[in-house]
C-alpha positions, 0 to 999 in steps of 0.5 A: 729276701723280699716279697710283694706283699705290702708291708704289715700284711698277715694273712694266714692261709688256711684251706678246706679238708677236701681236695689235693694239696699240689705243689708244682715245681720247675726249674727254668735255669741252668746256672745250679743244679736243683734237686726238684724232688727234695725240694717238692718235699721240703715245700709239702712238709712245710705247707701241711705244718702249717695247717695247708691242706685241702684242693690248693695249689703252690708254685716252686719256681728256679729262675736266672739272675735276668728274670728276677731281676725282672721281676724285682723291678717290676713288682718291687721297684728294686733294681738287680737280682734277689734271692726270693720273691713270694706271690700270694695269690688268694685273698683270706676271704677268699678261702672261706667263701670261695670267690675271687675278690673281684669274682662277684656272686655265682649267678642265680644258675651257677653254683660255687665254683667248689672244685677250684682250688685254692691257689696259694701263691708262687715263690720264686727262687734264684739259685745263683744268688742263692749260691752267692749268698750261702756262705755269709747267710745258712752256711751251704747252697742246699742250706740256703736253697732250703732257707729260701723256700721256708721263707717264700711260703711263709710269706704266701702263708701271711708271715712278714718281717716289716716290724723287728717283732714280724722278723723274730717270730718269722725267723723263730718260725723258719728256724722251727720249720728247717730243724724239723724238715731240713738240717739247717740251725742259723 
């Protein structure tokens, strides 16, 4: 599992009380059948353990083997397909003052752009090569499916597993996550 997010980077994602917590999921594959509502569920329940709430926003994104592999090459320079890729989006800084990192100041007659929410990130899952990978790693596809999105948005949320520390505190963290949430023990 991989992520964009450079080695050793922690950013912990916290967002304002007020707002809507958005969580838009799309399947643009056609090779596993992905139960979009459940998988929705699964993501909200795990954002708001997490202390997420507020006007932020996530994507859950099920692509084909070509278009992560796409994406493998462009953003992690690594050829061929993989199970998971996180994008976070908005910078630490940003959740508290509100501004992109290159957005500059409001301008002397523009407020802050308060109603823009906080977007979290995307993650990106493969469901064949999660399908794949199912029987050597969570046991079945939904096991994995589920597996996968805990570890995408953990790594949106800041976790890494550069550091054997950083990888037993985030699989203590999914296995936390997936027993309270999902059926999965590994």
């Amino acid at each position: 599992m991989s992520q964009p997010t450079p080695p050793g980077a922690r950013r912990r994602r916290r967002t304002p009380d007020d707002g809507t917590l958005e969580v838009f999921v799309a399947d643009e594959q056609s090779d596993h059948e992905v139960d979009l509502p459940r998988w929705e569920a699964l993501a909200r329940n795990v954002l708001a353990h997490e202390g997420v709430s507020g006007d932020a926003e996530l994507s859950l994104i099920f692509v084909d083997e070509p278009t992560i592999a796409q994406l493998n090459e462009t953003f992690m320079e690594k050829t061929g397909p993989t199970d998971v890729l996180a994008f976070p989006i908005d910078a630490e800084e940003d959740l508290v003052t509100g501004r992109s990192p290159d957005g500059g100041s409001a301008g002397p007659d523009r407020e802050p752009a308060s109603d823009v929410p906080v977007l979290l990130g995307d993650v990106v899952i493969c469901p064949s090569v999660a399908a794949r990978n199912a029987p050597g790693h969570a046991g079945t596809y939904d096991d994995e499916i589920a597996l996968l999105i805990v570890h995408g948005i953990l790594h949106v949320l800041g976790h890494d597993h550069a550091t054997p520390e950083e990888t037993e505190v985030m699989q203590a963290r999914e296995r936390e996550l997936l027993g309270l949430y999902h059926r999965v023990e590994r």
